[in-house]
C-alpha positions in Angstrom: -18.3 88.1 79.3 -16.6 90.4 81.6 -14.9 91.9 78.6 -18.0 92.3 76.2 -19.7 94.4 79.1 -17.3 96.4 79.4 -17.0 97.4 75.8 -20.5 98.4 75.8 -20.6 100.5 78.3 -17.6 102.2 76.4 -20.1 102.7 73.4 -22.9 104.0 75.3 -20.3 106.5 76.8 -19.2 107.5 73.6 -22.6 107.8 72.4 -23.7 109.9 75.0 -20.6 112.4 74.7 -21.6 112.5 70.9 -25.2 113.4 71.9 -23.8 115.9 73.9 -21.9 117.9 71.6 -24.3 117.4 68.9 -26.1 119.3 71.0 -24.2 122.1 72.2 -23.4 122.5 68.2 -27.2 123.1 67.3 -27.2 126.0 70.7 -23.9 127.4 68.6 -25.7 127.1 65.7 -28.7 128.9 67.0 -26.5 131.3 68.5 -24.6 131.8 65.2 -27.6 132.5 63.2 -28.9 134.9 65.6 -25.5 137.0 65.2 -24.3 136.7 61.7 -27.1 135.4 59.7 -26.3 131.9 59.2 -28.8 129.6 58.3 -27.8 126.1 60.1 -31.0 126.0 61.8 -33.6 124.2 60.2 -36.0 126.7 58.1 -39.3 127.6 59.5 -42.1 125.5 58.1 -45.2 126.8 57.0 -43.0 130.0 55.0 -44.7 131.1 51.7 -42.2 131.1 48.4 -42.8 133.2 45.2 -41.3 132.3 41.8 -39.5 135.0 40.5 -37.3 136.5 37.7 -33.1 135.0 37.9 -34.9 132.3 38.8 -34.7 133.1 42.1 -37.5 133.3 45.0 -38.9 135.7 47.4 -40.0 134.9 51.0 -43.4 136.2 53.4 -44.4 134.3 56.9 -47.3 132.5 54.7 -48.8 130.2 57.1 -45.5 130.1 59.7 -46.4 130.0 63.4 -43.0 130.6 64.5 -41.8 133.5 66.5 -38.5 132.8 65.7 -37.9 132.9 62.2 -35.6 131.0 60.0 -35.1 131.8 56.2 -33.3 129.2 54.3 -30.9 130.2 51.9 -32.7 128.2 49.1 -36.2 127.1 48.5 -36.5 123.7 45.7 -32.8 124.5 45.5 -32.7 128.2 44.0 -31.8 131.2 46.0 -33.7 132.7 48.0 -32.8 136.5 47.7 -36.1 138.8 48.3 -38.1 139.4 51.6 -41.0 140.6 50.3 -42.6 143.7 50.4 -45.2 143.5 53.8 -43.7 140.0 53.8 -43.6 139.6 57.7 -45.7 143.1 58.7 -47.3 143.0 61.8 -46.7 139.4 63.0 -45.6 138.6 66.5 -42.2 137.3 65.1 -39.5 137.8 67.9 -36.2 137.2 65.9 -35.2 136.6 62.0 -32.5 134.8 60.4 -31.6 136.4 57.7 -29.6 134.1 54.9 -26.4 135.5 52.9 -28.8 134.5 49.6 -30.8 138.1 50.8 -29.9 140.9 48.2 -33.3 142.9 48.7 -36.0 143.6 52.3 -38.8 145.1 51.0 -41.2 147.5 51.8 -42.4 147.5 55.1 -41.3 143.6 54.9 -41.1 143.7 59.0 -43.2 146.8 59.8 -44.8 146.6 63.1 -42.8 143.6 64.0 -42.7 145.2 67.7 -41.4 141.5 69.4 -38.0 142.0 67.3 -35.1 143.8 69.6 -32.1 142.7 67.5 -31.2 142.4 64.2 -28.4 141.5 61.9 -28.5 142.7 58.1 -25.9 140.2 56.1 -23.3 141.6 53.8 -25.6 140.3 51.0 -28.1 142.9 51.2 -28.1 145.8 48.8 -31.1 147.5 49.6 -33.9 148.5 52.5 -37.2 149.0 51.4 -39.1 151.9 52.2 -40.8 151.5 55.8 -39.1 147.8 56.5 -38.7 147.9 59.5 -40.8 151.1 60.7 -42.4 150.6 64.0 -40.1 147.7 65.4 -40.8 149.6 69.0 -38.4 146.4 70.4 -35.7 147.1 68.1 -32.8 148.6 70.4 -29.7 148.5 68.0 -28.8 148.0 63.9 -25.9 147.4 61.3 -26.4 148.3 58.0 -23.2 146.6 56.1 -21.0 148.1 53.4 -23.1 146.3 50.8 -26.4 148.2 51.4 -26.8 151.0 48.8 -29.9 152.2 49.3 -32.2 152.9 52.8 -35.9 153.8 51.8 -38.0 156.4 53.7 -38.9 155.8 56.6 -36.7 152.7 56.4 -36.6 152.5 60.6 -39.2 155.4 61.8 -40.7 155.0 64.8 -38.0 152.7 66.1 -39.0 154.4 69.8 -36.3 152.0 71.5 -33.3 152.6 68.9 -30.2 153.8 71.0 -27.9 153.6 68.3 -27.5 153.0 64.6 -24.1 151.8 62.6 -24.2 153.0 58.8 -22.2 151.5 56.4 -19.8 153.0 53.9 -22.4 152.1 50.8 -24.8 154.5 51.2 -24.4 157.7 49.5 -27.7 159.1 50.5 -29.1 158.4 54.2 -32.7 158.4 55.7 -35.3 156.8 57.0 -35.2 157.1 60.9 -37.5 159.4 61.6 -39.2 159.4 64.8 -37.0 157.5 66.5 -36.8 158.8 69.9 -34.1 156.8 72.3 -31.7 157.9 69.4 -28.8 159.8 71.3 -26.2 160.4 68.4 -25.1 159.6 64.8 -22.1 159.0 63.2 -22.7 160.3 58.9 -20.3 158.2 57.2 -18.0 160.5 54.5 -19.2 159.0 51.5 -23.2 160.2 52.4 -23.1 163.0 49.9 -27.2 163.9 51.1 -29.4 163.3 53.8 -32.6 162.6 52.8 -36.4 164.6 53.8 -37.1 163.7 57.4 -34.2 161.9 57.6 -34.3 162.1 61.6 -37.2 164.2 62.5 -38.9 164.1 65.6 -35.5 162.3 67.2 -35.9 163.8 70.5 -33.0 162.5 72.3 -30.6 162.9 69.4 -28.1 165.9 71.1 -25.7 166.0 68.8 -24.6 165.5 64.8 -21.5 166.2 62.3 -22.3 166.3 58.9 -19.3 165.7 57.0 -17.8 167.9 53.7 -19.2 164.8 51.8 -22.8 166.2 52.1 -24.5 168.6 49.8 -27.8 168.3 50.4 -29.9 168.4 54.1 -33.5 167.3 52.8 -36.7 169.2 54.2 -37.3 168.6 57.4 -34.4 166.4 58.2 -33.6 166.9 61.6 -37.1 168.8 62.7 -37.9 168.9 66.1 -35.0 166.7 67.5 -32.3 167.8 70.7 -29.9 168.5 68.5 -27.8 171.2 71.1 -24.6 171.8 68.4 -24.5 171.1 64.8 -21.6 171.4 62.8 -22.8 171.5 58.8 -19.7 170.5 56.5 -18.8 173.0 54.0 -19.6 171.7 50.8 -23.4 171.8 52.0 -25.3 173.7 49.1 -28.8 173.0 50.4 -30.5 173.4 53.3 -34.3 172.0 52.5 -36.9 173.4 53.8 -38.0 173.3 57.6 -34.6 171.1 58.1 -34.1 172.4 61.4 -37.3 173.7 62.4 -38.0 173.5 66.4 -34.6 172.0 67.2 -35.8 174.1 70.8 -32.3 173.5 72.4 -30.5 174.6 69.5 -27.6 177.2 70.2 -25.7 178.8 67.7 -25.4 177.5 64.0 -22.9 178.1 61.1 -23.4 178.6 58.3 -20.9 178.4 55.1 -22.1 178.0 51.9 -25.6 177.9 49.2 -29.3 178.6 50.6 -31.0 178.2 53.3 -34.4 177.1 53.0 -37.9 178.0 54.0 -38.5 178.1 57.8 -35.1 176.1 58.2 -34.7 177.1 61.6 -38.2 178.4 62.9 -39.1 178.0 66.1 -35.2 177.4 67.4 -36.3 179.3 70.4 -32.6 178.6 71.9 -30.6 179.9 69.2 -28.9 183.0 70.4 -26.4 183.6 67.3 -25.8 182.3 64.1 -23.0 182.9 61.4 -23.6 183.2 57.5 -20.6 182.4 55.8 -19.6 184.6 52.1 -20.6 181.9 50.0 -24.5 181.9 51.1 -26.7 183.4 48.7 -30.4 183.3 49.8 -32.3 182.9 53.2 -35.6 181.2 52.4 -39.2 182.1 53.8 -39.7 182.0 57.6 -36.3 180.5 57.7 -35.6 182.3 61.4 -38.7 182.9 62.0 -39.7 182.9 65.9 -35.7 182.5 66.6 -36.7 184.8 69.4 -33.4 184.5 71.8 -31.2 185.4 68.7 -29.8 188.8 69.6 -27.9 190.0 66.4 -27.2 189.2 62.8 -24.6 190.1 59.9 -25.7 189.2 56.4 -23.1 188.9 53.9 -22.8 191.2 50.5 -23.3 187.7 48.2 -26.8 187.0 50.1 -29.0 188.5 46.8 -32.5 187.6 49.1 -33.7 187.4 52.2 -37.1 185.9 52.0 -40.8 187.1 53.6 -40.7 186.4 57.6 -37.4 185.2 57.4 -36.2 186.8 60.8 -40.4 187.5 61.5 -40.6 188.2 65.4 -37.3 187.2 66.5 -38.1 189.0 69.5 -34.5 189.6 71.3 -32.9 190.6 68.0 -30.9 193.8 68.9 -29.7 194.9 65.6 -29.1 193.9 61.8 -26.8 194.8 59.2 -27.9 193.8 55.6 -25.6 193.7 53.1 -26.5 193.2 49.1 -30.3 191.9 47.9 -33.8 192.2 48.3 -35.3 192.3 51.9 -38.4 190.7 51.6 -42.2 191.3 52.7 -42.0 191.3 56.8 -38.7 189.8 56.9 -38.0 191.8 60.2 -41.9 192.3 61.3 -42.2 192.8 64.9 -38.7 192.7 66.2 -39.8 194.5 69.5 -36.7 195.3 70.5 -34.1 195.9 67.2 -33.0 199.4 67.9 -30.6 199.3 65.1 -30.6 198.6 61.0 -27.6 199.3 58.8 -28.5 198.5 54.9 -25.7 198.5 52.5 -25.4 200.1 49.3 -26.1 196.9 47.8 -29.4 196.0 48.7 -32.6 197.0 46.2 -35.0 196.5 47.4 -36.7 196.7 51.0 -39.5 194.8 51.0 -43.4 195.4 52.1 -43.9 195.4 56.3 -39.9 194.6 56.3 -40.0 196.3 59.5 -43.0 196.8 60.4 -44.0 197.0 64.1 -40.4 197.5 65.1 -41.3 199.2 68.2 -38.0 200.2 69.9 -36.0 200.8 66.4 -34.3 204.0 67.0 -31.3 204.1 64.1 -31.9 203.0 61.1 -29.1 203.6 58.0 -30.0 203.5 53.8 -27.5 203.7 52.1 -27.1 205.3 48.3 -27.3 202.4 45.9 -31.1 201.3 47.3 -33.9 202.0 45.1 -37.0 200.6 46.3 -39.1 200.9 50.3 -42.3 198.7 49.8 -45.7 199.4 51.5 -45.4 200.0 54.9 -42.2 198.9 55.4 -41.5 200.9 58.4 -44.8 200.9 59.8 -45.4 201.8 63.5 -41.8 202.5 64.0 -42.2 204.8 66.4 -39.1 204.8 68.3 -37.0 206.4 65.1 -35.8 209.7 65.9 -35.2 210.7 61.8 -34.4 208.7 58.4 -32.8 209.8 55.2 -33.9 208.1 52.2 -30.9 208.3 50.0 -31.1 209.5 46.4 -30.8 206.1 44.7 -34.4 205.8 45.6 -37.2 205.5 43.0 -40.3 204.0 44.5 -41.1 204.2 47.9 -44.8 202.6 48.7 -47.8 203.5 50.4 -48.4 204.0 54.2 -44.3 203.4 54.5 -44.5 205.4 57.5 -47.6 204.7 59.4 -48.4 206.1 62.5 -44.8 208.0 62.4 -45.5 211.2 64.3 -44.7 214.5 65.0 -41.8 214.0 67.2 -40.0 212.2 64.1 -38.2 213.2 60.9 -37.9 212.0 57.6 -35.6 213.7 55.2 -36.3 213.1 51.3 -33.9 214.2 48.6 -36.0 216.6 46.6 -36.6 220.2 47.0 -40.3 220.4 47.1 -42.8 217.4 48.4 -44.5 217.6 45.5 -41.5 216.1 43.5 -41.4 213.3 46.0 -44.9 212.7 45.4 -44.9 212.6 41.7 -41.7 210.5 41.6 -42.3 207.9 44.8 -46.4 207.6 44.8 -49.2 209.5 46.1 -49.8 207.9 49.5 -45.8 206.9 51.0 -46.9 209.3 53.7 -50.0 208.0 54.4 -50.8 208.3 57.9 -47.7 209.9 58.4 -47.8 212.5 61.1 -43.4 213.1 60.8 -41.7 215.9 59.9 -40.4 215.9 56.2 -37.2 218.2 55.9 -36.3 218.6 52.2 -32.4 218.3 50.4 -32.1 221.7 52.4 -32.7 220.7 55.4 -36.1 223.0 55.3 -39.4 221.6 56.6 -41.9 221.1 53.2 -44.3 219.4 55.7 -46.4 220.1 57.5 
């Protein structure tokens, strides 16, 4: 008897131990899942499954209560490889288990999921649908794996507590973090060859960024109104989109080595005290410095064939310019109160209407032979200039060029009589002109 009691309270020990670790195994399980993806929790009941082409199925929250959700690897034993698109948006879900079966999260699949702080994207995964997890405010940290192709727009915007992002080496084109603003810094892997529009805009905290020679392209608005302090842009960079780095306020200097730069690219960088444009650049878009106004001086290259309208418009601390080949666009230079100097190069055609208009304390300004064209009032209201020659090359100059010059100031043409001028340039380049107009012989023909 003695015997038989003791043997069973040997089993019961054993089968408490076994509960034990059966038990400790389901926390590892848990624990597991939570970090890597594996499914050895039970799934979530209550889970909605869709049909679909492979045969294969899809997965949404259906009728699931759960705030922690499980998603089996198969559903009626097929695969279960899409979440679908607004599959789990807006639910007060707190964590997802994502199977290895996923190959596909689909648009906006978790948007507004604001519970989840963590996430794990398997190896399995291809692609991010646009918005998928947009407005996880919780989420503090993310892995995309090698496997994941493709990041829609706006993939993780408004991700307000993202600190930090790791990007695989399978994505060739990157994007879709915008508004993120606990993002500090980001490393852009060297097989992203672009960086798509609004990539990272309105990323506040983001200081700093390397874009590697991979990269071609910089979409509009990419990194618009972010910390960004330094930027270095790789040299194989043949597009900078439009308002890319618009009101980057703490930006300081910029270099610049190769294509165009967009329209208002750099506006509003209110910090940005010098920049350098490399040989190989060959247009400056629309507004693209526009209200730069702490930038003191700039050298265009001879291969920059255009410098669009506004595109240095009131960058008020800019000292002096030289300009070497193109066309100087309407206002480019408008109301640079204190440029006192302008050298443009033999290779420039054409300056452009109000190019300097309102350049107040402009005292020295150099054309030289090989321009043919001064637009309407393109030195209006400079009233600083002590004289100008307008070189011979010159067929056109426009009306009002000289407004409000006056008699204190001199403008030497290269014709004998005024009357030549006049017939060759047009009747009213001196409209509202009060300056002395010396002829090629140095004689005054007016007034």
């Amino acid at each position: 008897m003695r015997n038989l009691t003791k043997f069973v309270g040997i089993i019961a020990i054993i089968t408490i131990i076994s509960l034990f670790m059966a038990a400790c195994d389901e926390t590892d399980d848990v624990n597991n899942s939570s970090n890597n993806g594996s499914t050895h929790q039970p799934p979530t009941s209550g889970l909605s499954f869709t049909l679909i082409d492979g045969p294969a199925y899809s997965v949404s929250i259906g009728e699931a209560t759960a705030v922690h959700i499980v998603i089996p690897a198969k559903h009626n034993d097929l695969p279960v490889t899409i979440i679908k698109n607004n599959g789990f948006k807006d639910s007060s879900i707190l964590s997802v288990s994502i199977p290895n079966s996923i190959t596909t999260i689909g648009s906006s699949a978790f948007s507004g999921c604001k519970g989840i702080t963590k996430l794990t994207i398997p190896n399995s995964v291809t692609s991010i649908g646009v918005g998928a997890f947009s407005g996880c405010t919780g989420l503090t940290s993310v892995t995309i794996p090698n496997s994941v192709t493709s990041i829609g727009n706006s993939a993780f915007s408004g991700c307000t507590s993202l600190t930090s992002i790791t990007i695989g080496s399978g994505v060739t084109s990157i994007g879709g973090f915008s508004g993120c603003t606990s993002l500090t810094s980001i490393t852009i892997p060297n097989n992203v060859t672009s960086i798509d529009s609004s990539a990272f805009s309105g990323c506040s905290g983001l200081t700093s960024v390397t874009i590697p020679n991979s990269v071609t392209s910089i979409g509009s608005s990419a990194f618009s109104r972010t910390g960004l302090t330094n930027i270095t842009i790789g040299n194989n960079v043949r597009t900078i989109g439009e308002s890319a780095f618009s009101y980057c306020t703490r930006l300081t200097s910029i270099t610049i080595e190769n294509g165009s730069i967009g329209n208002s690219a750099f506006s509003g960088c209110t910090s940005l005290t010098s920049i350098t444009i490399g040989n190989n650049v060959w247009t400056i878009g629309e507004s693209a410095f526009s209200n730069c106004t702490r930038l003191t001086s700039v050298t265009i290259p001879d291969f920059v064939f255009s410098i669009g309208n506004s595109a240095f418009y009131r960058c008020s601390g800019l000292t002096n310019v030289t300009i070497g080949s193109g066309i100087i666009g309407e206002s480019a230079f408008e109301d640079c109160e204190i440029m006192t100097s302008v050298i443009i190069r033999n290779s420039v055609r054409t300056i452009g209407k109000s190019a300097f208009s309102g350049c107040t304390s402009l005292t020295n300004v150099t054309i030289e032979n090989g321009v043919t064209s001064i637009r309407d009032s393109a030195f209006q209201n400079c009233i600083s200039i002590t004289s100008i020659t307008i070189p011979n090359s010159i067929t056109f100059v426009g009306g009002a060029v000289f407004w409000l010059w006056t008699s204190s100031q001199i403008i030497y043409i290269p014709y004998l009589t005024l009357e030549q001028a006049d017939t060759n340039w047009s009747n009213y380049w001196r409209t509202y002109c009060s300056a002395k107009i010396m002829n090629s012989e140095g004689e005054q023909v007016w007034p």
